[in-house]
N, C-alpha and C positions, 0 to 999 in steps of 0.2 A: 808163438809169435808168427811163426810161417804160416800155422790153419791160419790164422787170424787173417794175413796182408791175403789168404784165397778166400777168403770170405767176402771180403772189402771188392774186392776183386768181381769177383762171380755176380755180386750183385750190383755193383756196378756198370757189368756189359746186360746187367737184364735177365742172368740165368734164371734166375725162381722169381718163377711166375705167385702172383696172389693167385689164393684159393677164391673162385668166386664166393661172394656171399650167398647163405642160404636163406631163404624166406622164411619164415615162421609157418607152420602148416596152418590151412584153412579147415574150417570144418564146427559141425555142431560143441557148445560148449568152450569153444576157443574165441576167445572174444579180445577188441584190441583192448588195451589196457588206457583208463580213465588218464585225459592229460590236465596232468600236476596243477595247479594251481600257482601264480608265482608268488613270492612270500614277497611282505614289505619290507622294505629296506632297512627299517630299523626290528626286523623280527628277531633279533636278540635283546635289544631293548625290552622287550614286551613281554619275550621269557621269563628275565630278571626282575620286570615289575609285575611279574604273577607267583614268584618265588618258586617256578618251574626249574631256574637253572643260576647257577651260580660257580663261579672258579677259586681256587685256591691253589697256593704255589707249594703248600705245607702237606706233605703227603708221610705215613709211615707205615711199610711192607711189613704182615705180617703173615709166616709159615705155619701151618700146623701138619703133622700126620695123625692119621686116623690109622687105627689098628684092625685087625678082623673081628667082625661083629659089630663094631662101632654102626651107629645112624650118622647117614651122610648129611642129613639136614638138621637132625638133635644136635650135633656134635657144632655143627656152625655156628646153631643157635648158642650151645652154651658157652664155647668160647668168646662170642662178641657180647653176650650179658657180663663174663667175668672179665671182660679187660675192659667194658663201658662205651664201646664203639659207638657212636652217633651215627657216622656216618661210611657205608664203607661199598667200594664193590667188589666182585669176585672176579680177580685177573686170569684164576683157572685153577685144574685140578689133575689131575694123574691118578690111575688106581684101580680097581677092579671092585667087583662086586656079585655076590652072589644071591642076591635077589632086589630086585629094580622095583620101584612105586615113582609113576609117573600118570601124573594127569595133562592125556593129549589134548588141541589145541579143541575149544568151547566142548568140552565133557564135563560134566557134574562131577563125575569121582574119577579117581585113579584107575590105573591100571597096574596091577600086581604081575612082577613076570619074576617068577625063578629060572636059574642057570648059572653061568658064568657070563659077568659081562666086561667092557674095557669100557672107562669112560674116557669119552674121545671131545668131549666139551663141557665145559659148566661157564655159566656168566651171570652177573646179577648184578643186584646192591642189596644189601643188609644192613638193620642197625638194632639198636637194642630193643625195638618194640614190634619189629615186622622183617620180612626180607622178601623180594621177587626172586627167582631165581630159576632158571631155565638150564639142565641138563640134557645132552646128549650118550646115548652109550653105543656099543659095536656089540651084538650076539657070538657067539663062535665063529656062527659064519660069513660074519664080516655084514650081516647087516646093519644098519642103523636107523635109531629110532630114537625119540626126544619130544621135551615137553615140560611143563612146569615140575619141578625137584619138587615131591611133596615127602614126609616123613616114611619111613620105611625101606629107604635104600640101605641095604645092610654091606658092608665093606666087607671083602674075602682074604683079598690080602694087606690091600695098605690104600691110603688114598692120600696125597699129598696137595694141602688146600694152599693157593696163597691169593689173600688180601689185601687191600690197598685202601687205607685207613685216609681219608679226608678232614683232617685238621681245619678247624676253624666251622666245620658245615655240621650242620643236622639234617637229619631226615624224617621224613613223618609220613604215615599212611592215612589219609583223607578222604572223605569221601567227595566223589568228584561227580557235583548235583548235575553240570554244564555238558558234562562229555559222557564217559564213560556207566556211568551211573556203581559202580564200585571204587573198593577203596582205592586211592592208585596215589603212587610219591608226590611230595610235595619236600622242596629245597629251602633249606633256608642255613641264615648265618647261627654260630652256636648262641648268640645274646640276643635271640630272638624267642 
């Protein structure tokens, strides 16, 4: 409580000064950054009636661990076929791994790396017919490196998965003629 009222205090009379701000560096390659477009006012409306996006209040957490040698993306897939998941995303994961398959961002194929590795992110959605899902891991030496989860991440020690199951929603992989030109999610209610 005492730091506290010399905190209040000190800044108060003006002691700590603001760090000037620093400029962004100029130079070849460094370009300003495109400004945003502003979205229409009913841009969640038009989410909803493209079946882009959709809410629900009925949510149920599902945990798994994966053992050594397990596939980190077989093993997701085959759990969400045996419990019938429609719809689901990946809150995250914990775990290590000793050999990583990762396809970085616009690459045709994977990238195969053996070692030891930590995974220090995973996120997505899954459902019973498809999943996105994007991994990150840490090397030894504390690098990191990440990229779309594709099959062949083998588990070394453990990997603890947990899910968040969206009740009432489905999901679907589409192809998407307007934008992207690959498959890419499409939302909708499950009596659709």
């Amino acid at each position: 409580m005492r730091v506290f009222a010399m905190l209040v205090a000190l800044l108060a009379a003006g002691t700590f000064a603001q760090a000037p701000k620093k400029k962004a560096p100029a130079g070849p390659g460094i370009e300003k950054p495109p400004h945003a477009a502003a979205l229409a006012p009913d841009w969640t409306d038009q989410l909803a009636t493209r079946h882009e996006a959709i809410s629900t209040e009925k949510t149920r957490i599902h945990v798994l661990r994966l053992r050594p040698g397990d596939d980190l993306l077989e093993a997701i897939r085959a759990y969400v076929q045996a419990k019938h998941i429609q719809a689901a995303v990946v809150l995250g994961a914990v775990g290590s791994l000793t050999q990583a398959s990762i396809r970085y961002a616009n690459q045709p194929d994977a990238s195969v790396r053996t070692g030891h590795f930590e995974i220090v992110s995973i996120t997505g959605t899954v459902e019973e017919g498809g999943e996105h899902v994007h991994l990150s891991i840490s090397t030894e030496k504390g690098e990191t490196i990440g990229g779309h989860l594709v099959s062949g991440c083998k588990i070394y020690t453990t990997a603890e998965v947990t899910l968040e199951e969206l009740e009432g929603v489905r999901f679907a992989r589409e192809l998407d003629k307007e934008g992207s030109g690959w498959e890419e999610l499409k939302v909708y209610p499950v009596n659709q």
